[in-house]
C-alpha positions as a Python dict, from the first residue, in 0.01 Angstrom:
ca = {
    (1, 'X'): (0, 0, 0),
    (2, 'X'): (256, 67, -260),
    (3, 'X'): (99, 353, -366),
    (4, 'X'): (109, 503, 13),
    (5, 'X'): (510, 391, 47),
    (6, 'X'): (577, 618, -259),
    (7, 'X'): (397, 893, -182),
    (8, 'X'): (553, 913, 223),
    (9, 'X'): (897, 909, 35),
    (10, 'X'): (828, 1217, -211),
    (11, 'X'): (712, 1425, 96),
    (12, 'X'): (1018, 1397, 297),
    (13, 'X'): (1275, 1587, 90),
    (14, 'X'): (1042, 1858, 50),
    (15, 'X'): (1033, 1910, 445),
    (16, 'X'): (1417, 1880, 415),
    (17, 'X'): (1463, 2153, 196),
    (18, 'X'): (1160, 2385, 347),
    (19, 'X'): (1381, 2348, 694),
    (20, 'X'): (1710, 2423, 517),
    (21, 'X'): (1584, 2709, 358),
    (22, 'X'): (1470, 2862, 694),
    (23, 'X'): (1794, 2773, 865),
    (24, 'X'): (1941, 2982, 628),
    (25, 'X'): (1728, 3268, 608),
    (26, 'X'): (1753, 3275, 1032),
    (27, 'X'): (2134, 3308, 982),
    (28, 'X'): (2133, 3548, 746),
    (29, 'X'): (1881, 3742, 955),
    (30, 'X'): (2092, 3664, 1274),
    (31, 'X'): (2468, 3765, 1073),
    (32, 'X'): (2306, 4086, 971),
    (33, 'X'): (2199, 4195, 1338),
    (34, 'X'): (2545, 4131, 1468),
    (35, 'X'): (2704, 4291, 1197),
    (36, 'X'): (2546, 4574, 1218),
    (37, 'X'): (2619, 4617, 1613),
    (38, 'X'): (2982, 4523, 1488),
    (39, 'X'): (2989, 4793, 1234),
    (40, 'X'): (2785, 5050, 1495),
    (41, 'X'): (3033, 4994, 1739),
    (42, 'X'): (3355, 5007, 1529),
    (43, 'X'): (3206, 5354, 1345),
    (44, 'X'): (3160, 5470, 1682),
    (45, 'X'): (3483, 5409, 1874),
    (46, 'X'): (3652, 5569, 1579),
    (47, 'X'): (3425, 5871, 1600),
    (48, 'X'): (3526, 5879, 2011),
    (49, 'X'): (3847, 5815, 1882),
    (50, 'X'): (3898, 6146, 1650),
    (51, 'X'): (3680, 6335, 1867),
    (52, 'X'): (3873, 6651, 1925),
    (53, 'X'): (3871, 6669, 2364),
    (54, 'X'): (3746, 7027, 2493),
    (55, 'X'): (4025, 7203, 2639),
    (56, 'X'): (4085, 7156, 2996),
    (57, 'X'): (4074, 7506, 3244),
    (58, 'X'): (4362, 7590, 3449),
    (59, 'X'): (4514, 7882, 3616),
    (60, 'X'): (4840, 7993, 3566),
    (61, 'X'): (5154, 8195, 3610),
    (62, 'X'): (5496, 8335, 3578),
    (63, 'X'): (5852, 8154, 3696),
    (64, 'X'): (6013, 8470, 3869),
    (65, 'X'): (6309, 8525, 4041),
    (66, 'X'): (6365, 8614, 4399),
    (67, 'X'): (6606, 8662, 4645),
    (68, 'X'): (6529, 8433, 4992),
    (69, 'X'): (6764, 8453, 5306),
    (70, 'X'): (6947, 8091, 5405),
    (71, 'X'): (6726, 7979, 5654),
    (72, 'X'): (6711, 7630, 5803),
    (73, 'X'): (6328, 7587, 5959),
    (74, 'X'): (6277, 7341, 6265),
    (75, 'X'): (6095, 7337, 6557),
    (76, 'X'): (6229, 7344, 6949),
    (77, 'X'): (6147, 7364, 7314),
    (78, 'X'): (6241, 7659, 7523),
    (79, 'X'): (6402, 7554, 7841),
    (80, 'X'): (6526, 7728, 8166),
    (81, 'X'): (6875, 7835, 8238),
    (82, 'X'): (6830, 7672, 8557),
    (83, 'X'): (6571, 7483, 8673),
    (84, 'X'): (6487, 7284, 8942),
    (85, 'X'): (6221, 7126, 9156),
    (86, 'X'): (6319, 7265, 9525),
    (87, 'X'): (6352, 6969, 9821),
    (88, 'X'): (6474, 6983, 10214),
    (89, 'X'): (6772, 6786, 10275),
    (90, 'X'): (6610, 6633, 10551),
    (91, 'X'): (6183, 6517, 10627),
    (92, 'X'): (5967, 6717, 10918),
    (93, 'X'): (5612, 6897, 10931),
    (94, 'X'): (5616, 7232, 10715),
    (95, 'X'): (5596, 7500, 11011),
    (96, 'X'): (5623, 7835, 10755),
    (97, 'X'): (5570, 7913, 10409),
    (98, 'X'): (5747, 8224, 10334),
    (99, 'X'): (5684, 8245, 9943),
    (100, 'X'): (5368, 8321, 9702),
    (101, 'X'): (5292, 8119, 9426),
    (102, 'X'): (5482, 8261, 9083),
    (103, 'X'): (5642, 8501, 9279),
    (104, 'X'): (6030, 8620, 9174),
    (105, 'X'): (6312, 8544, 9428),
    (106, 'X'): (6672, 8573, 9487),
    (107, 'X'): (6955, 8326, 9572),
    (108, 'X'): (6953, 8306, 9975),
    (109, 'X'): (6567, 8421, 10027),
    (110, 'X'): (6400, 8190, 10276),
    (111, 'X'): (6088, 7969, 10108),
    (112, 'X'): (5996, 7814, 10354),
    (113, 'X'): (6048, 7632, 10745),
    (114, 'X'): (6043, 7278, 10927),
    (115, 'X'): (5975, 7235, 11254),
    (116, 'X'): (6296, 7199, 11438),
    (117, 'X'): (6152, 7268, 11799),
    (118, 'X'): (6383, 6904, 11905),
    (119, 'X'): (6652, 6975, 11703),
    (120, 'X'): (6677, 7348, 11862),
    (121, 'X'): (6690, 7162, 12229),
    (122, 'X'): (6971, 6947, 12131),
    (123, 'X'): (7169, 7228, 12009),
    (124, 'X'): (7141, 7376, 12367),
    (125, 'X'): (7241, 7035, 12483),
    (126, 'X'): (7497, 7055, 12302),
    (127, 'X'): (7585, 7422, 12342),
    (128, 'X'): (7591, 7382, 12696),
    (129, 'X'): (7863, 7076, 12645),
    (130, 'X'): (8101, 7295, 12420),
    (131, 'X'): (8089, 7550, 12765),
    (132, 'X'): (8152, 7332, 12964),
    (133, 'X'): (8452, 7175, 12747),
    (134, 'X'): (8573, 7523, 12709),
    (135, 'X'): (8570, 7573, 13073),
    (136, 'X'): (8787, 7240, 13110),
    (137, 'X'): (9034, 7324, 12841),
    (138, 'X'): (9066, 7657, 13008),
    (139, 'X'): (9127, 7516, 13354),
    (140, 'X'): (9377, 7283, 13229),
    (141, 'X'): (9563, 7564, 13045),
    (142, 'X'): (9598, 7729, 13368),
    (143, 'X'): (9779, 7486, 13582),
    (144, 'X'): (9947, 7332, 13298),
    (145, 'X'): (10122, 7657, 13320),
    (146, 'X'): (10227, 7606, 13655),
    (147, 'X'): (10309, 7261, 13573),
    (148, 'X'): (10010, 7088, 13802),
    (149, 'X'): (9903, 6907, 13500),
    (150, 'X'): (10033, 6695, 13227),
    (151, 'X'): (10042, 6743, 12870),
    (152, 'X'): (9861, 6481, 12775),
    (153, 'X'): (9593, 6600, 13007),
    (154, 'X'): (9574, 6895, 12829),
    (155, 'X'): (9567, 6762, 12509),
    (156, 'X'): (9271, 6558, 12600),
    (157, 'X'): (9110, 6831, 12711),
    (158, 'X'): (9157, 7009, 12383),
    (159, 'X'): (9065, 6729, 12209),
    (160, 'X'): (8687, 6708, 12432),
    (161, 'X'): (8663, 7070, 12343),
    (162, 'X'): (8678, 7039, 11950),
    (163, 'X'): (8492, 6738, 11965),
    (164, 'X'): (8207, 6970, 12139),
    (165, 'X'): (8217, 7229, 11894),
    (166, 'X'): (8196, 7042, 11603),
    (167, 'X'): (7870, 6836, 11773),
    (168, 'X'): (7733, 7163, 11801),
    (169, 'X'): (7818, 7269, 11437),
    (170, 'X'): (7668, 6953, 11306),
    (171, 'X'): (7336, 7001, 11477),
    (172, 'X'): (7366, 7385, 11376),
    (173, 'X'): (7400, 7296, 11028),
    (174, 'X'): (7119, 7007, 11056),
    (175, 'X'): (6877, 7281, 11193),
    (176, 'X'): (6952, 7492, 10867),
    (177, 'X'): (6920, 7211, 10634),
    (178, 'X'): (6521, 7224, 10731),
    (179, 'X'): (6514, 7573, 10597),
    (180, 'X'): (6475, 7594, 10258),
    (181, 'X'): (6664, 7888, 10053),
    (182, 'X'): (6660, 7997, 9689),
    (183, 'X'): (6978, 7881, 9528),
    (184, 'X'): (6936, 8143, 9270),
    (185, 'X'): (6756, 8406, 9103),
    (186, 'X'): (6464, 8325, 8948),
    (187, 'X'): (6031, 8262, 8917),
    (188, 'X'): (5875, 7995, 9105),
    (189, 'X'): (5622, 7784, 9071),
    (190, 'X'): (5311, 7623, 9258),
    (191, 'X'): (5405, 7496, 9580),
    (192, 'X'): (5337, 7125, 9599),
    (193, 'X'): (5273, 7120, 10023),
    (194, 'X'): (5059, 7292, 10274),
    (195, 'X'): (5138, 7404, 10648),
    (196, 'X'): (5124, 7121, 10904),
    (197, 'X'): (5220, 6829, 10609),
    (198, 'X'): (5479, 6605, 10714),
    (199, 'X'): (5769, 6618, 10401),
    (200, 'X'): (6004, 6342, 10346),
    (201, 'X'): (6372, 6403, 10226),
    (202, 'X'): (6337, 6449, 9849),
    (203, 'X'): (5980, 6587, 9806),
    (204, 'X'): (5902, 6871, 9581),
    (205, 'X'): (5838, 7166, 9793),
    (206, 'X'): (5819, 7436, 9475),
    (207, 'X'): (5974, 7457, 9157),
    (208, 'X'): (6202, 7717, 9031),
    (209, 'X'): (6313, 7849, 8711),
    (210, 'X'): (6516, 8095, 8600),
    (211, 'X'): (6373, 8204, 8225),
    (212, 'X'): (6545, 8555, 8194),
    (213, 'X'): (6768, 8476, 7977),
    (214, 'X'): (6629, 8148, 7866),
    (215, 'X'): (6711, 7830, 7641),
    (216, 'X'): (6595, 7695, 7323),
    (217, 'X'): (6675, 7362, 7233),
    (218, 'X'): (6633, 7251, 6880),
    (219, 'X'): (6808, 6931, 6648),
    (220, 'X'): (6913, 6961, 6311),
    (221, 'X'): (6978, 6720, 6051),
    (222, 'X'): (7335, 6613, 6022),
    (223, 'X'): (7348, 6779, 5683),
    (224, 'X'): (7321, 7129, 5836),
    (225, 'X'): (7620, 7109, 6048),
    (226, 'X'): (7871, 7297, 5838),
    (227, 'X'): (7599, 7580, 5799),
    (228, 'X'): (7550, 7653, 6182),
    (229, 'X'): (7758, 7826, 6414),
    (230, 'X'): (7749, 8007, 6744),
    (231, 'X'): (7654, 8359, 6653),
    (232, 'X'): (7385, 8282, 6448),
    (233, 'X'): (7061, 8440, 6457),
    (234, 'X'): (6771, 8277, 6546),
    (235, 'X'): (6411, 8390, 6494),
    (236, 'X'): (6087, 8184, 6687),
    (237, 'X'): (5687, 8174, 6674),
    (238, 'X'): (5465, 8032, 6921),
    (239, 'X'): (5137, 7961, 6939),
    (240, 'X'): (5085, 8161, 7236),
    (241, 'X'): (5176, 8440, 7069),
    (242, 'X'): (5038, 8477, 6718),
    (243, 'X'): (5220, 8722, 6485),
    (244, 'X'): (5470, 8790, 6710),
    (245, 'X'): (5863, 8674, 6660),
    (246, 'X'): (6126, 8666, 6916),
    (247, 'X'): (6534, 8696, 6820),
    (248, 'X'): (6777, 8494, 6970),
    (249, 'X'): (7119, 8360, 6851),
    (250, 'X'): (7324, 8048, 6870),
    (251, 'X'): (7531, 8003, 7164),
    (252, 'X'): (7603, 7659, 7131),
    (253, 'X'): (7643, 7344, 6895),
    (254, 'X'): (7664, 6997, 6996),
    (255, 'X'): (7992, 6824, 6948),
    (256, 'X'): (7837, 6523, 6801),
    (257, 'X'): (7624, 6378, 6613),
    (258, 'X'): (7336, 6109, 6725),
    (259, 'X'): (7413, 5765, 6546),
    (260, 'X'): (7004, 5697, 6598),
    (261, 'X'): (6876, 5985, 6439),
    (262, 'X'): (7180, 6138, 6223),
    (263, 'X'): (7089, 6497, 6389),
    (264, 'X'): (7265, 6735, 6617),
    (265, 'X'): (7160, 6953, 6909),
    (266, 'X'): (7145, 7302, 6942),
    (267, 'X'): (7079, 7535, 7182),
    (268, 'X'): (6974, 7927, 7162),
    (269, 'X'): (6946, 8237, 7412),
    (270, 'X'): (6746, 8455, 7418),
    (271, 'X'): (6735, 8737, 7663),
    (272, 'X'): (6345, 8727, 7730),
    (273, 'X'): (6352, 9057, 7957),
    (274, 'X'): (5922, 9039, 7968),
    (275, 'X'): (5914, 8675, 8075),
    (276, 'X'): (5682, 8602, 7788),
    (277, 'X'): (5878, 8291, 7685),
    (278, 'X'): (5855, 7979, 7928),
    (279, 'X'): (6005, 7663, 7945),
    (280, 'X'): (5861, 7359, 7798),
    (281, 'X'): (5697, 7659, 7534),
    (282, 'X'): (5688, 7452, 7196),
    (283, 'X'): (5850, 7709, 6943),
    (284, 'X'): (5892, 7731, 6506),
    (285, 'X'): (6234, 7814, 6473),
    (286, 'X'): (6413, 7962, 6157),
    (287, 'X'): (6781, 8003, 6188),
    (288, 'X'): (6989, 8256, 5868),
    (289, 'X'): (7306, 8268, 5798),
    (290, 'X'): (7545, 8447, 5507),
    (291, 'X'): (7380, 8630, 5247),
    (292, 'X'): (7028, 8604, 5056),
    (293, 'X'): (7069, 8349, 4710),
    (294, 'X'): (6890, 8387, 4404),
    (295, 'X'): (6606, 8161, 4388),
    (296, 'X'): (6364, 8048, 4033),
    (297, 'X'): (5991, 8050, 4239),
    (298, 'X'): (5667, 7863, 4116),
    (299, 'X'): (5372, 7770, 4364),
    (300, 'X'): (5386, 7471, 4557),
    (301, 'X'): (5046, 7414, 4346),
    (302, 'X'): (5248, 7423, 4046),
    (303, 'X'): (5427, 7065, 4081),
    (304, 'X'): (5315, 6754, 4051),
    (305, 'X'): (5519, 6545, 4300),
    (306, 'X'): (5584, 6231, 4182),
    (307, 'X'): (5823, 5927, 4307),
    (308, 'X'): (5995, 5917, 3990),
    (309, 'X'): (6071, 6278, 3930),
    (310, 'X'): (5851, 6621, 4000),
    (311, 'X'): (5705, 6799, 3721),
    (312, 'X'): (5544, 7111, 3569),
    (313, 'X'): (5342, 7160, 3220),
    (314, 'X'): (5456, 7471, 3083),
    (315, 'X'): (5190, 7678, 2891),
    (316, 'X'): (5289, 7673, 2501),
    (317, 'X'): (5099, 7947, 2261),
    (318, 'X'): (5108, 8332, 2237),
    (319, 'X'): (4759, 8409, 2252),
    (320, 'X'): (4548, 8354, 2559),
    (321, 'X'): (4186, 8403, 2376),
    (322, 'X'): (4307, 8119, 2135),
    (323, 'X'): (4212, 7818, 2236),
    (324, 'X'): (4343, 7602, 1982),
    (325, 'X'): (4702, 7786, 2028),
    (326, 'X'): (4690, 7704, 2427),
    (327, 'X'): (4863, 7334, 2458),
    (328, 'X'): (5042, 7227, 2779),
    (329, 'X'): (5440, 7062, 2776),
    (330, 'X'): (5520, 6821, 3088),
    (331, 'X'): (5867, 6896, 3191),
    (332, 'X'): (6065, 6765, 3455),
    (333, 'X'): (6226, 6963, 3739),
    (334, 'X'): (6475, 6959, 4008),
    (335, 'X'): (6309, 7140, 4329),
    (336, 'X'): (6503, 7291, 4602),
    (337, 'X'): (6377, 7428, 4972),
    (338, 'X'): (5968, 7585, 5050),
    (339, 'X'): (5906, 7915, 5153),
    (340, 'X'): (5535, 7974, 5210),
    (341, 'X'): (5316, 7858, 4977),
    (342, 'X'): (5635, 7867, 4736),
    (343, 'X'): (5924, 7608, 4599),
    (344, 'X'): (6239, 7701, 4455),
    (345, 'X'): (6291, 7560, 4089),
    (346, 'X'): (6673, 7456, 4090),
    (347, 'X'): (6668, 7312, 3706),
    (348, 'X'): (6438, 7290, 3373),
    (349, 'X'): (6270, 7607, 3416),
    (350, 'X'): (6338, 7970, 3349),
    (351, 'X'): (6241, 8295, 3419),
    (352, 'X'): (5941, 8434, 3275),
    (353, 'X'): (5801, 8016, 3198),
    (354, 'X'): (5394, 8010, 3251),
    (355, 'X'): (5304, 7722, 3444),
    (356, 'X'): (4990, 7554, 3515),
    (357, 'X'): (4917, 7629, 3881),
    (358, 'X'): (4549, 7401, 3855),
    (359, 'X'): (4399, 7159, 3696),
    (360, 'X'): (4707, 6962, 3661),
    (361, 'X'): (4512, 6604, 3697),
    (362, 'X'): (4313, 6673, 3370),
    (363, 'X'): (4639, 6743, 3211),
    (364, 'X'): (4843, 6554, 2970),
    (365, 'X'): (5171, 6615, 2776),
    (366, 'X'): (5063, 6833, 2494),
    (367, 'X'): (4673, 6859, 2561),
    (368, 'X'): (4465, 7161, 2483),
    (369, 'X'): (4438, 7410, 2744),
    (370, 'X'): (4187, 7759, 2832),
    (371, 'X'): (4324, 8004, 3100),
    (372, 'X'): (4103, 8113, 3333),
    (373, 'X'): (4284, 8333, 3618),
    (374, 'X'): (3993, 8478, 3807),
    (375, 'X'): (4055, 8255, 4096),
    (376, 'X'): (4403, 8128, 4169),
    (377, 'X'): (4533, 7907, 4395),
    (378, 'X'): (4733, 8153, 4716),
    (379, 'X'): (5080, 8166, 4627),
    (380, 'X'): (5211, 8385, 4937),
    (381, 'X'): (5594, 8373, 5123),
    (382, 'X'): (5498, 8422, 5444),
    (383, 'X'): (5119, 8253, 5444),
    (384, 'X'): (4934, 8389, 5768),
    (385, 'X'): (4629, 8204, 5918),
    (386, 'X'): (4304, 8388, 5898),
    (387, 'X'): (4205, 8614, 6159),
    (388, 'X'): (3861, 8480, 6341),
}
């Protein structure tokens, strides 16, 4: 038994050590796995790291100077120089129609008739009582000059006669507010009632314009008011007629300005002799004044708009087959008013500058760039839609 005791306890540090020794060769194992990935990882950010990056492509070109016109641009509605939606005075059935649809009157021309068959019998009623008023008043007259009458009487009978003729005049003038007369020159509309319809005071019988000269309203921002004046020329496009631009000029300027919208009103003529322009016509207005400016132009594709300030990268290097010569400066810029596809440069560049007009969200202050100009962004002043 004493020989088993001893021999149990010389066995057990030799397990000890056998598991110590593995322990130790697993963590050495283990340590040299994750160092290596340590080491592979560290050797290969820094390779990412020094990696030259490929220069980016862009397209490019030239800050040049211009001369543009002061123009303000906004957009208006053309409106008659009179206008209105024609109405009797007083309701009856439509008995005539004396006007075509769209066709041009004149101030007085008859449109159209109600039926005033009643009204035309109490006229004669009342015709017949101004005769026989007269006849009184004439009777009277008579033997008032040989004093068989009084004055009074007389008067009386004067008085009965007025009273008949202005009865008469009344229901003369009732019978011609059922007749319904152009109150001036101008092109009218659809008419809104048919023969036989019974019309109540008020309704729409036709509408009329008069376009020829005609109005264009337009508003401003409040800013523009010391650069607008009545005189001023005024040039339009509609959509109605593509490629084509009517002139007009200012003729007058609102006296004040809108405490809403901090704008002002203004309204144009124009003389419209071939009725082409119509009221309600939606209209692109550009109104000059004094003489051209001297603009700096890039593209619109040229600046990076930006809350805290607009920018350009400006092409740095001589050669354009050099890559490594071809690097890219970000420089801020003040930018003044559009014109086309192009934006005026007020401050921080100058003539003869290369700008990057593509491309500009690979860019970075000072990164590598290659020109490629075979296809470049449009860059036009007066940008016209495609013909189809």
């Amino acid at each position: 038994m004493a020989n088993q005791h001893q021999g149990a306890q010389r066995k057990q540090p030799s397990v000890t050590k056998r598991m110590i020794i593995m322990l130790l060769i697993v963590g050495v194992v283990f340590g040299g796995v994750f160092g290596w990935i340590w080491f592979s990882g560290k050797m290969m950010n820094q390779f990412f790291d020094n990696m030259p990056a490929p220069p980016a492509t862009v397209t490019t070109t030239e800050a040049v100077e211009d001369r543009w016109p002061r123009e303000i641009r906004a957009v208006g509605t053309f409106k008659a120089t009179n206008g209105v939606n024609l109405t009797t005075e007083l309701g009856g059935i439509v008995r005539s129609i004396e006007f075509e649809n769209g066709a041009y009157v004149e101030v007085g021309d008859v449109l159209a008739r109600l039926d005033v068959d009643t009204d035309q019998a109490e006229l004669a009623a009342l015709r017949a009582a101004r005769d026989l008023a007269e006849s009184e008043r004439d009777r009277l007259r008579r033997l008032r000059a040989q004093n068989s009458v009084s004055e009074s009487e007389l008067d009386q009978a004067e008085s009965r006669y007025r009273q008949a003729v202005a009865d008469m005049d009344a229901q003369q003038a009732r019978i011609e507010q059922k007749i319904l007369r152009a109150p001036f020159d101008g092109y009218l509309g659809i008419r809104r009632v048919d023969l036989g319809q019974y019309v109540s005071p008020g309704t729409t019988i036709v509408p009329l314009r008069a376009i020829s000269p005609i109005f264009l309203n337009f508003t401003l921002p409040e800013r523009n008011l010391p650069e607008v004046s009545v005189g001023a020329e005024v040039s339009v496009e509609t959509d109605a007629y593509p490629g084509r631009s009517f002139r007009g000029e200012v003729t007058s300027v609102e006296g004040s300005i809108d405490e809403r919208t901090r704008s002002f009103l203004v309204q144009a003529t124009f003389e419209n002799a071939d009725m082409a322009l119509r009221p309600g016509m939606f209209a692109s207005v550009i109104l000059r004044w004094g003489e051209p400016r001297e603009v700096l132009m890039v593209p619109q594709t040229a600046v990076s708009f930006n809350p805290y300030g607009n920018s350009v990268y400006v092409i740095q290097g001589d050669g354009e087959g050099d890559d490594s010569e071809l690097t890219v400066e970000r420089r801020l810029v003040q930018t003044g008013v559009r014109r086309g596809d192009m934006i005026a440069i007020t401050d921080g560049l100058e003539a003869g500058d290369r700008v990057a007009t593509s491309g500009l969200l690979k860019l970075r202050n000072g990164a590598s760039v290659k020109i490629n100009n075979d296809v470049r962004p449009e860059s036009d002043l007066n940008p016209q839609p495609a013909s189809g």
